[in-house]
Backbone as numpy.savetxt, mean C-alpha at the origin, in Angstrom:
# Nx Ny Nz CAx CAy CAz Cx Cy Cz
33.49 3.88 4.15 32.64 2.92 3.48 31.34 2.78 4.27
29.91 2.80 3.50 28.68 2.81 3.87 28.67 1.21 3.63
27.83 1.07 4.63 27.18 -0.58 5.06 25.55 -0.55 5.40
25.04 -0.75 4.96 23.51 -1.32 5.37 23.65 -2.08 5.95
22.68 -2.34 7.10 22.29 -3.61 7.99 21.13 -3.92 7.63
20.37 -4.87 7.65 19.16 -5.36 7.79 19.07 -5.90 8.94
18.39 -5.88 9.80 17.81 -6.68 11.44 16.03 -7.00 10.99
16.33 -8.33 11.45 14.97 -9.05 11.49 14.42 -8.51 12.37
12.91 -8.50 11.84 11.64 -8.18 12.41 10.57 -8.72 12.16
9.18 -8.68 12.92 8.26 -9.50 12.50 7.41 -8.08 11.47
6.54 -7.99 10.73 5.76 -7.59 10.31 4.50 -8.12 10.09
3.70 -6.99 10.40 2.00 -7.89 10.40 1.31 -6.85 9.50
0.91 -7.42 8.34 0.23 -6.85 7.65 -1.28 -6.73 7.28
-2.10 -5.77 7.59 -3.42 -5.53 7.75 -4.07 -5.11 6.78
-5.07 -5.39 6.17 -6.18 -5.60 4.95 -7.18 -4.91 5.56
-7.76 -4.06 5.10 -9.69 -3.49 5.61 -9.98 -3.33 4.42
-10.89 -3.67 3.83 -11.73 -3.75 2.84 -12.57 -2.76 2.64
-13.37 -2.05 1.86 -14.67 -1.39 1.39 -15.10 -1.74 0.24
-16.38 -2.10 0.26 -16.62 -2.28 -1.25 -17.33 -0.71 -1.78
-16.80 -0.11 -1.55 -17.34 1.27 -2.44 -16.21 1.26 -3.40
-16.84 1.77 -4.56 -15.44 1.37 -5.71 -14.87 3.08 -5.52
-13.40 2.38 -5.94 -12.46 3.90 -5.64 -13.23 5.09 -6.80
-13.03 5.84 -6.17 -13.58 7.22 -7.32 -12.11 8.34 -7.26
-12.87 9.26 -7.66 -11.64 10.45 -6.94 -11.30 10.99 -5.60
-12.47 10.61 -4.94 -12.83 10.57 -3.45 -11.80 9.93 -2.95
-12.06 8.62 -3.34 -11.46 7.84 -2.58 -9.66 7.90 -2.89
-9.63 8.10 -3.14 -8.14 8.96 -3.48 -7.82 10.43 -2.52
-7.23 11.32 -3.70 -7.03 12.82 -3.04 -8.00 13.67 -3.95
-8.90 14.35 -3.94 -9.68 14.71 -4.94 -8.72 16.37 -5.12
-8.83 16.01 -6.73 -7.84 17.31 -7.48 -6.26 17.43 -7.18
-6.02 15.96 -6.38 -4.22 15.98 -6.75 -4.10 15.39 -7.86
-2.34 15.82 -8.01 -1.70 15.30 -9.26 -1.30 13.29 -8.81
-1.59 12.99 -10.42 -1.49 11.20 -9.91 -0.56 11.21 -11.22
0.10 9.69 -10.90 0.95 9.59 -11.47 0.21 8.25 -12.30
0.93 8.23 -13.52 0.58 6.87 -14.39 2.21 5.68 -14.17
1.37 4.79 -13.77 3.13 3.53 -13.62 1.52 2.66 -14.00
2.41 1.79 -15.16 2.12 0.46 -15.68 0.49 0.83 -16.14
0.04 -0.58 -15.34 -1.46 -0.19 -15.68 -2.48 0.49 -14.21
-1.45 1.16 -13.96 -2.46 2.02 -12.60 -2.08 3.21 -12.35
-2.86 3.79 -11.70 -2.31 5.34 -11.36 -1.92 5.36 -9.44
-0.90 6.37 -9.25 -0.81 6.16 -8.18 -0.74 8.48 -7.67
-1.61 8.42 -6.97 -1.96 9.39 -6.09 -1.58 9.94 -4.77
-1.69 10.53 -3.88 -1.08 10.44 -2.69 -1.46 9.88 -1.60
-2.83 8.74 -1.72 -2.65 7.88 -0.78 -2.59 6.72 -1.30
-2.25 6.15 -2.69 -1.84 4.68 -2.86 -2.18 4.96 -4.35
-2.23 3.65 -4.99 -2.54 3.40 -6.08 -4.02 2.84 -7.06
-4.30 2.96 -7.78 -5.36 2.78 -8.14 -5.01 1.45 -8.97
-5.92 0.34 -9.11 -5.56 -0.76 -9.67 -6.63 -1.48 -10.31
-6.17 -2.56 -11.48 -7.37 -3.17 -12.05 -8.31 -2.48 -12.67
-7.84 -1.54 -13.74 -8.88 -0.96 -14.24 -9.34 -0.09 -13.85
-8.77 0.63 -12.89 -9.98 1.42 -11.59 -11.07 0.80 -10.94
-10.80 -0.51 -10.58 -11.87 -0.89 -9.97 -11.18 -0.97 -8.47
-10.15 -1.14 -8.21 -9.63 -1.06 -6.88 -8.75 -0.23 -6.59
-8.32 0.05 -4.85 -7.55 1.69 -5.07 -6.75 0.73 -3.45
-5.60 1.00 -3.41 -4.89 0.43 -2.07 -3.60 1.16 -1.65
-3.75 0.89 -0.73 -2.54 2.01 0.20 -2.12 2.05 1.45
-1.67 2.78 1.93 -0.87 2.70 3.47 -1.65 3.13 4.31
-2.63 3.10 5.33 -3.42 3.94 6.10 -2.43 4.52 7.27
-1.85 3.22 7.69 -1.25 3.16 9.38 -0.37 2.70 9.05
0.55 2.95 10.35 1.31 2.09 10.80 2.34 2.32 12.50
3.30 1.12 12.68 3.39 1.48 13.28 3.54 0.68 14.69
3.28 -0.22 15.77 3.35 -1.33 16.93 1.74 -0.88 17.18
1.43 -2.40 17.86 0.18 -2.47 18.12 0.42 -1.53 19.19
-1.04 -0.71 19.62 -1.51 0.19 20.48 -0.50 1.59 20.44
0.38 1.65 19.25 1.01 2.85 18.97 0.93 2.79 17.37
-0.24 3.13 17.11 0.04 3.31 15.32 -0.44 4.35 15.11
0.07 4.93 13.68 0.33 6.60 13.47 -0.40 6.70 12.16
-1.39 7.49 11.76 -1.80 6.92 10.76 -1.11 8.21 9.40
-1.13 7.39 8.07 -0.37 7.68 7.36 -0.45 9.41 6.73
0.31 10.07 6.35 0.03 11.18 5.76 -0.23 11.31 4.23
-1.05 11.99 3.63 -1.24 12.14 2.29 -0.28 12.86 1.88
0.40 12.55 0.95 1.77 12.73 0.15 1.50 13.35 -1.13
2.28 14.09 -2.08 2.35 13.84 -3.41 2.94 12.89 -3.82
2.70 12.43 -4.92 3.51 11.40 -5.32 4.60 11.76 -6.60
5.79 11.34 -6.40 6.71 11.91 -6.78 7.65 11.02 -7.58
7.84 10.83 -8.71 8.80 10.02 -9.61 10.45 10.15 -9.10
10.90 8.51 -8.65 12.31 8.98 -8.55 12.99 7.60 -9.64
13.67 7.66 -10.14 13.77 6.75 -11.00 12.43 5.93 -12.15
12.39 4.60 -11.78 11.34 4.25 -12.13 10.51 3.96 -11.53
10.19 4.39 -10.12 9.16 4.06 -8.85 8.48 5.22 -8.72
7.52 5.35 -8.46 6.82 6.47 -7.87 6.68 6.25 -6.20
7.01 7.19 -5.13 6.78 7.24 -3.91 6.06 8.67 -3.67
5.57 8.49 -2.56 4.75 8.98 -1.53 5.24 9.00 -0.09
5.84 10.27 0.45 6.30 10.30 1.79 4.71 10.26 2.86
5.16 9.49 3.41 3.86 8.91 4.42 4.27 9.92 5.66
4.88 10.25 6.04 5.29 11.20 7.36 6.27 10.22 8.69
6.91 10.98 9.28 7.76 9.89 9.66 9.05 9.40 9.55
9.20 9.97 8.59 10.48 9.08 7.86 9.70 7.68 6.94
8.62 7.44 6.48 7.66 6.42 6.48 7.79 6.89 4.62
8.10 5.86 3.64 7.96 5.85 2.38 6.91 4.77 1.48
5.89 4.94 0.88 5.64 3.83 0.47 5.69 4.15 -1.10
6.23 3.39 -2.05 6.81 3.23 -3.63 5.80 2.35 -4.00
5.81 2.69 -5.25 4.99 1.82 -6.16 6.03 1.80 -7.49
6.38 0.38 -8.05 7.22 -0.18 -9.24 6.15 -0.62 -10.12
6.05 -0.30 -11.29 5.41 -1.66 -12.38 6.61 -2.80 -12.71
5.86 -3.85 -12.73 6.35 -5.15 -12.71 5.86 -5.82 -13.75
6.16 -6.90 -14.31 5.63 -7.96 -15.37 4.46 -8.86 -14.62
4.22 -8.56 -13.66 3.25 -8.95 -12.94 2.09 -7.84 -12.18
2.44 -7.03 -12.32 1.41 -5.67 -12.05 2.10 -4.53 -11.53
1.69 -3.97 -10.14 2.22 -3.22 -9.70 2.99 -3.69 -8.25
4.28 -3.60 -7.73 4.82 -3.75 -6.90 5.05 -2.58 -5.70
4.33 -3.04 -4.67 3.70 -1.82 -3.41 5.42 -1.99 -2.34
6.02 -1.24 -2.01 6.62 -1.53 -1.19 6.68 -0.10 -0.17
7.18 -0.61 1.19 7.19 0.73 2.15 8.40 0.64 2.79
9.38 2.14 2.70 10.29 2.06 3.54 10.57 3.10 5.33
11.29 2.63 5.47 11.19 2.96 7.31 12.50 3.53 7.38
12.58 4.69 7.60 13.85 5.36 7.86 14.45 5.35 9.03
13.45 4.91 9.88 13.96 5.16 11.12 12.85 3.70 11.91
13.70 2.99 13.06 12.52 1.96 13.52 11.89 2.85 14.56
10.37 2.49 14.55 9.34 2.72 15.55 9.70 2.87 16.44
9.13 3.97 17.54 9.37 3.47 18.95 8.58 2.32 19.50
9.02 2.03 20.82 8.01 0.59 20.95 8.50 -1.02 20.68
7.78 -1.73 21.35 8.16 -3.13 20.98 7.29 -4.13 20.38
7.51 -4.90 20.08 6.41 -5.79 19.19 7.04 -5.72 17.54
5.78 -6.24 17.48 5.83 -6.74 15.46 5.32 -5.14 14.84
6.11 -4.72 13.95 5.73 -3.30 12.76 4.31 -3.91 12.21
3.84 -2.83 12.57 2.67 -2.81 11.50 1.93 -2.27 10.92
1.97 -2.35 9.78 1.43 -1.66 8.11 0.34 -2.09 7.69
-0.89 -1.07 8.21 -2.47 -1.11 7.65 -2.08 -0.96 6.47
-2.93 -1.38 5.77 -3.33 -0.96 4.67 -5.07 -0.98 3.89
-5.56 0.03 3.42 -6.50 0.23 2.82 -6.99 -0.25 1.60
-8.08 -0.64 1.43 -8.36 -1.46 -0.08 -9.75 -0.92 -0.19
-9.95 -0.23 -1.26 -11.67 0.28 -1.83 -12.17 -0.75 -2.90
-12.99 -0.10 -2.75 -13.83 -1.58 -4.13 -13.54 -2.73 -4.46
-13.32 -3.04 -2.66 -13.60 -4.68 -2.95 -14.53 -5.23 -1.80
-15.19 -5.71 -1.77 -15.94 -6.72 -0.94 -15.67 -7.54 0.11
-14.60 -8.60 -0.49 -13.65 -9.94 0.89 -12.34 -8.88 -0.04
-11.66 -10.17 1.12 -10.00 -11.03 0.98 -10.37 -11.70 1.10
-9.43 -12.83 0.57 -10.00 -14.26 0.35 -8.00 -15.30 0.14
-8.05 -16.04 1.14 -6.25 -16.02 1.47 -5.68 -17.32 0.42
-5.07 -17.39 -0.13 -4.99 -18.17 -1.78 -3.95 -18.83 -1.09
-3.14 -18.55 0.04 -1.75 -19.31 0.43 -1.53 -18.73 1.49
-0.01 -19.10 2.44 0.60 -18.07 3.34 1.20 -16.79 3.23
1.41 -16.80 1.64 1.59 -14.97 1.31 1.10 -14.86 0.45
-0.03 -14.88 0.64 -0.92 -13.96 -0.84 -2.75 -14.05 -0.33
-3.06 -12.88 -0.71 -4.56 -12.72 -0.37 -5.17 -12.13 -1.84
-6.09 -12.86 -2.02 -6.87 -12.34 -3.71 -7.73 -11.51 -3.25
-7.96 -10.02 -3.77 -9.18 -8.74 -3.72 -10.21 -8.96 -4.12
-11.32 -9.65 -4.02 -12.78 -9.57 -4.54 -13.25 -8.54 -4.94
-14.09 -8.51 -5.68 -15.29 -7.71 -6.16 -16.83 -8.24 -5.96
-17.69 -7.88 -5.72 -19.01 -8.14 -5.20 -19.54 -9.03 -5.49
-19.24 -9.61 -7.23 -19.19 -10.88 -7.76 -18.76 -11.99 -7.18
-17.45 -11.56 -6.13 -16.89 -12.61 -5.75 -15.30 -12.97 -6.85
-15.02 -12.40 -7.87 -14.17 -12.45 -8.87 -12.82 -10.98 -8.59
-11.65 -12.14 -8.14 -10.61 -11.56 -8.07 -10.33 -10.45 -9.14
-10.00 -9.53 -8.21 -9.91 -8.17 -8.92 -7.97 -7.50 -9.33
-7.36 -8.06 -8.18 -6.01 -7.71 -7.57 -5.77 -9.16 -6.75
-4.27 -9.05 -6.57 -3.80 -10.33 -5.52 -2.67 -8.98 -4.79
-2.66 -9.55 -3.42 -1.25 -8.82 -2.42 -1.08 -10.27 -2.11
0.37 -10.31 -2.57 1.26 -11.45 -2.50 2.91 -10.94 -1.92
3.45 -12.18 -1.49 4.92 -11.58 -0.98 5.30 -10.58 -0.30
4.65 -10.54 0.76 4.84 -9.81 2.23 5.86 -10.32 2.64
């Protein structure tokens, strides 16, 4: 009989912004992308809101040991699309009744001590702007929420 454990950990999750709006560039230019919900997802994240924003895994990893992510294909397994980040490092994308649901899995823990931590990349937006203790709204140059990352 197989058993999963879960062991607590801290996680710190990191936001960098650009306001250059995602293109194909800003993606993988001339990979295959996948369509889930209302976004496409590519091999370094997903494209969101219309194409006005594009977000994804850059890093990760303990402070002063982070590895930064590998460009993946993205690959349908059920109803998720993932992207092997390198590592043993997975990050999935679900459509949800609420948009798209980003999650990353860890096959193996980090070497190192401290809190995990998962950069992540955001194009064509301007701020973050922090709406609560888990949730940050994506601007656009306007200033008008584009995307929310909620439930970290």
């Amino acid at each position: 009989m197989s058993r999963s454990h879960i062991l607590p950990f801290a996680v710190v999750v990191t936001l960098a912004c650009t306001s250059s709006p995602p293109t194909a560039s800003t993606l993988v230019p001339g990979a295959a992308s996948v369509r889930l919900g209302d976004g496409r997802v590519d091999g370094r994240g997903a494209t969101l809101s219309e194409g006005r924003v594009a977000l994804g895994l850059s890093a990760f990893g303990r402070h002063g040991a982070m590895h930064p992510a590998s460009v993946g294909a993205p690959a349908r397994v059920g109803e998720d699309v993932e992207i092997a980040r390198g590592s043993g490092v997975i990050e999935w994308w679900r459509s949800v009744a609420a948009g798209l649901e980003q999650g990353i899995t860890l096959r193996e823990r980090p070497a190192g001590a401290g809190a995990l931590v998962l950069a992540m990349r955001v194009a064509g937006a301007t701020r973050l702007e922090r709406v609560s203790d888990d949730e940050v709204a994506i601007l656009d140059e306007a200033g008008d929420p584009v995307a929310r990352y909620a439930h970290v």
